[in-house]
BABARO-511924 format. One record per residue (C-alpha): residue number from 1; residue in one letter; z, x, y. Coordinates in steps of 0.2 Angstrom, whole numbers, plus 5000, padded with zeros to 4 digits. Layout:
   num   residu      w      u      v
   NUM        a      Z      X      Y
...
//
This chain:
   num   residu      w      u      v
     1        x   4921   5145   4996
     2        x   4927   5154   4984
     3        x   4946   5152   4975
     4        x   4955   5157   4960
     5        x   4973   5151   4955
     6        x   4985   5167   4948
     7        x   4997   5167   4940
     8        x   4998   5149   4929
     9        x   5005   5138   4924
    10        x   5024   5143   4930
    11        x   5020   5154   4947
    12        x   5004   5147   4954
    13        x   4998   5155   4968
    14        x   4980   5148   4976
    15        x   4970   5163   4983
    16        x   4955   5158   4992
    17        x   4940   5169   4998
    18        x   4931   5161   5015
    19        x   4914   5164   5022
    20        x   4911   5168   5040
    21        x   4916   5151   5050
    22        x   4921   5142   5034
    23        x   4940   5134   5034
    24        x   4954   5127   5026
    25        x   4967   5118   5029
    26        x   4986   5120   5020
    27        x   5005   5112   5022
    28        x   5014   5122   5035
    29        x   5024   5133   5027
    30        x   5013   5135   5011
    31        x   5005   5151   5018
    32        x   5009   5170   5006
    33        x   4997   5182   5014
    34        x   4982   5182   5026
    35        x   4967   5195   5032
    36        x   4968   5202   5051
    37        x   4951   5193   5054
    38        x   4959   5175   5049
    39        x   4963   5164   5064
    40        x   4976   5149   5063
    41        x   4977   5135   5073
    42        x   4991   5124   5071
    43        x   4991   5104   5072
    44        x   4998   5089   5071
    45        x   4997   5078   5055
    46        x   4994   5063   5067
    47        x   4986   5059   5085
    48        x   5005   5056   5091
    49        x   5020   5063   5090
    50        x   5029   5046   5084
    51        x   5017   5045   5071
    52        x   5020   5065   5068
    53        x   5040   5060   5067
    54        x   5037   5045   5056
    55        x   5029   5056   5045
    56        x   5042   5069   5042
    57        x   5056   5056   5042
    58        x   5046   5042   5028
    59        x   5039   5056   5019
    60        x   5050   5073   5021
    61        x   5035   5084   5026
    62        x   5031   5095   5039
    63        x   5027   5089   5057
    64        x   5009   5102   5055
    65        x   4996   5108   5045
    66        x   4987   5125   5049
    67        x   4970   5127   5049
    68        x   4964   5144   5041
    69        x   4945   5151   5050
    70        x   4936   5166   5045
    71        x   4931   5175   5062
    72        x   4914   5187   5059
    73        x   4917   5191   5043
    74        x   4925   5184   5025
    75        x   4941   5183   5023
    76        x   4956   5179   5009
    77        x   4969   5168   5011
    78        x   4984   5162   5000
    79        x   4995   5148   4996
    80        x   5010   5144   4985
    81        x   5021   5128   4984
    82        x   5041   5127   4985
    83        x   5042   5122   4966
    84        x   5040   5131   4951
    85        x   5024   5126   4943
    86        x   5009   5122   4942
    87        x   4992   5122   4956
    88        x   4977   5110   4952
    89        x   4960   5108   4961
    90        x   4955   5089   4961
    91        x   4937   5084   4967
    92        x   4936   5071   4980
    93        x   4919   5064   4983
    94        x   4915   5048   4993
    95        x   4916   5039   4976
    96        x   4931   5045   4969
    97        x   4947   5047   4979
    98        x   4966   5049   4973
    99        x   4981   5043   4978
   100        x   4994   5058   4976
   101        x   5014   5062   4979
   102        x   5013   5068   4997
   103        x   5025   5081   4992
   104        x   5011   5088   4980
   105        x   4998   5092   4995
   106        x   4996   5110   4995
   107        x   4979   5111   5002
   108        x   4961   5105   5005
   109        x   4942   5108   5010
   110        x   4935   5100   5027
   111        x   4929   5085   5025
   112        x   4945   5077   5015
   113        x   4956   5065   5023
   114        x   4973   5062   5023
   115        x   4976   5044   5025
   116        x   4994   5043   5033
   117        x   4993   5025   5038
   118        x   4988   5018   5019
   119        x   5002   5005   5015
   120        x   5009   5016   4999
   121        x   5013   5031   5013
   122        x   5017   5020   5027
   123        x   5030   5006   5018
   124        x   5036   5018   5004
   125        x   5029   5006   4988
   126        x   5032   5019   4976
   127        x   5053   5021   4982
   128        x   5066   5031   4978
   129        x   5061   5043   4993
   130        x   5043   5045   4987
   131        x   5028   5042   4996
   132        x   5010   5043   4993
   133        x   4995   5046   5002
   134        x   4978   5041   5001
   135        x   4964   5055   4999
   136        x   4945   5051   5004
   137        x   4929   5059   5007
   138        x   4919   5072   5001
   139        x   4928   5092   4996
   140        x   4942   5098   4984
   141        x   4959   5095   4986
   142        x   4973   5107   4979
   143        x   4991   5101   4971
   144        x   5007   5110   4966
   145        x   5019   5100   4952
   146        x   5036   5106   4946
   147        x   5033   5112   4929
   148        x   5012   5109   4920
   149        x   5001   5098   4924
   150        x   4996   5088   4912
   151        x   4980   5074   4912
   152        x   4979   5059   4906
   153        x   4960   5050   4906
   154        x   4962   5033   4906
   155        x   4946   5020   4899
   156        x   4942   5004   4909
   157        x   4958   4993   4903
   158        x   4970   5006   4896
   159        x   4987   5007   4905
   160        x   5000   5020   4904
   161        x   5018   5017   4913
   162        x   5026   5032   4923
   163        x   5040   5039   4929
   164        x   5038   5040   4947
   165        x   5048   5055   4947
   166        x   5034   5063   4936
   167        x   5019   5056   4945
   168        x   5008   5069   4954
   169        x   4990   5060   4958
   170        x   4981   5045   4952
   171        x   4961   5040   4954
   172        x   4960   5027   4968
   173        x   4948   5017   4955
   174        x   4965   5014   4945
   175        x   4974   4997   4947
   176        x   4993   5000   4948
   177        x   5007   4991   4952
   178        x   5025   4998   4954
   179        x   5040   4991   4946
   180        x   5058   4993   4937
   181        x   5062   5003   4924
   182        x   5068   4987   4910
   183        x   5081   4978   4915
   184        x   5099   4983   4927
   185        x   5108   4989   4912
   186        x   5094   5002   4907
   187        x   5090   5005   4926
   188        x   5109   5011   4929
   189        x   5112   5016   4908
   190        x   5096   5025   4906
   191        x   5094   5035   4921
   192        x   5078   5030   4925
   193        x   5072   5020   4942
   194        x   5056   5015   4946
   195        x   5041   5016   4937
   196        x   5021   5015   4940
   197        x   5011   5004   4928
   198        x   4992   5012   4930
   199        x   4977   5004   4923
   200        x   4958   5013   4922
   201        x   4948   5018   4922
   202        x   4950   5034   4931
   203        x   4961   5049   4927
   204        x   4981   5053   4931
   205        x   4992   5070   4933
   206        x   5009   5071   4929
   207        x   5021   5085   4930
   208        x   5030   5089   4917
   209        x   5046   5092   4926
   210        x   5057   5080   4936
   211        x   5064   5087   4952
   212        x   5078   5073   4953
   213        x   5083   5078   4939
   214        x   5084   5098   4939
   215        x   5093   5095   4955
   216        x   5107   5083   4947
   217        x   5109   5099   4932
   218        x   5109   5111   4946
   219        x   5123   5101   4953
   220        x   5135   5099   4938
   221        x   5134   5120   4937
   222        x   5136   5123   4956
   223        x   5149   5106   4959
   224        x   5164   5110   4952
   225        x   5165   5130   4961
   226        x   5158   5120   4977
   227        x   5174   5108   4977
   228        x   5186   5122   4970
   229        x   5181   5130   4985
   230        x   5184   5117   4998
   231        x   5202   5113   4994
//
């Protein structure tokens, strides 16, 4: 398989180039343009539809993915993300798994597994609406940020805290545990929530743009014409 990512860092778009029989799958909704000789076959995330519904309810995502398949000949497919930023390709290999933002998914190889029933997907450790899903077995993996990517490589001991909001992927042979920003007064004072304390070794992604946060500026331009409005 062979892919390119246009357009970095601010307007990534994933272009990839399949041989004949050779597949991909992508988040509903992610697809920008397709060759005539590309089938798609649309499925659920999960076996059942209450676990379909769980998932769109816990984690905000779509109820499908679409699988992309050359027919006969090669074919190009392409993918963007909803936010502005940044497209990554992660290798997964039976050694060396991620736990990533499900919100981050964009794309992946066969062969890579989406683990919807993991605990940090499934009982929403990570809170504040953020869910994470566990990625194993053997391909590449593709993930959109808001805003860069920037990588942290962590040695065996090292920790780094990080803002949940800023937290894109993480190596499943981190340790981490997930806890409160200081005490109540910085928590409600310094704007900050949860945070997740990462130890390595292994490496960790983080966006440099905080989506909670470019919504509450958003809000204080459009707010005040929005309630003007109304009376």
């Amino acid at each position: 398989m062979d892919f390119e990512i246009k357009y970095k860092p601010s307007y990534s778009m994933l272009v990839i180039k399949l041989d004949p029989d050779e597949s991909v799958t992508a988040e509903a909704g992610a697809l920008t343009y397709m060759e005539p000789n590309i089938e798609v076959k649309t499925r659920k995330r999960e076996k059942s539809l209450l676990g379909s519904l769980g998932l769109a309810i816990l984690g905000r995502q779509s109820f499908f993915v679409n699988d992309y398949k050359a027919q006969n000949t090669n074919g190009e497919v392409a993918f963007v993300s909803a936010p502005v930023g940044d497209i990554e390709i992660l290798e997964v290999k039976p050694n060396q798994g991620y736990i990533i933002q499900s919100a981050s998914y964009i794309a992946s190889t066969q062969n890579i597994d989406l683990d919807m029933k993991w605990q940090g997907f499934t009982k929403g450790l990570f809170g504040q609406g953020l869910f994470m899903i566990k990625v194993k077995g053997q391909g590449k993996l593709f993930i959109n940020t808001f805003g860069a990517i920037d990588k942290h490589t962590l040695d065996e001991g090292k920790t780094l805290i990080v803002d949940n909001f800023h937290l894109v992927a993480f190596s499943d042979t981190c340790d981490y545990k997930v806890r409160k920003f200081g005490g109540l007064k910085s928590t409600i004072l310094g704007g900050e929530g949860l945070v997740t304390e990462i130890k390595g070794p292994g490496d960790i992604y983080i966006q440099t743009k905080n989506l909670r946060e470019f919504v509450e500026w958003l809000w204080t331009l459009l707010g005040p014409r929005v309630r003007s409005r109304s009376r």
